[in-house]
N, C-alpha and C positions, 0 to 999 in steps of 0.2 A: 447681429448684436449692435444695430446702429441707434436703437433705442436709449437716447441717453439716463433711463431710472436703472438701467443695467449696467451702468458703464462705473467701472472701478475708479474712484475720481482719488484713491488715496495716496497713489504715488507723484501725483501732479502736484508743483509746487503752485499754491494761489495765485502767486504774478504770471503764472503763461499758464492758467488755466481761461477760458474765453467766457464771454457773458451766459453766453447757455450753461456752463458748466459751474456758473456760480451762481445762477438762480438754482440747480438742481441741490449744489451742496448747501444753501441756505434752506430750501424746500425740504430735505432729507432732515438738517439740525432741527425743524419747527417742529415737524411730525415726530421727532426722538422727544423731543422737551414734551409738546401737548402727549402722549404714553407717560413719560413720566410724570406730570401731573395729576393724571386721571387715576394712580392709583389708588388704590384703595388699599394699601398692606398700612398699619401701624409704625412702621419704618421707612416712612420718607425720606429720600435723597434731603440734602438743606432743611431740612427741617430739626432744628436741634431739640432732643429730648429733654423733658421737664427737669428741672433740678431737684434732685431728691432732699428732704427737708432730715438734719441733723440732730441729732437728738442728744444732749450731756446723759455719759455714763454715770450711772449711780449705783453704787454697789447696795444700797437699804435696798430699793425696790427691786431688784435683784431676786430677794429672800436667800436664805440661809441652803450654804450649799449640804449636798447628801455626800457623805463617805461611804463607801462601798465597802 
């Protein structure tokens, strides 16, 4: 397991992590961000959904309620 793309880098605090180990954790966040870009769901991370357009209540155009 000397391979550092295998290597658990979560319990390492960043300041006594070494240069290898903070190109990996840089290289790992790039590749998580470009997946999450690339999707393709309707429900993007950061992307806020349209604002829905409000309408005034009017009870005329409504029409006349039914009694049952």
């Amino acid at each position: 397991m000397d391979d550092i793309r295998h290597r658990d880098l979560s319990q390492i605090p960043e300041d006594e992590m070494s240069l290898e180990e903070r190109r990996e954790l840089k290289r790992r966040f790039e590749e998580f961000v470009g997946l999450m870009r690339r999707s393709s769901s309707p429900d993007k991370p950061g992307v806020k959904p349209p604002e829905k357009k409000v309408q005034r209540w009017d009870p005329a155009s409504m029409g006349k309620r039914r009694s049952s």
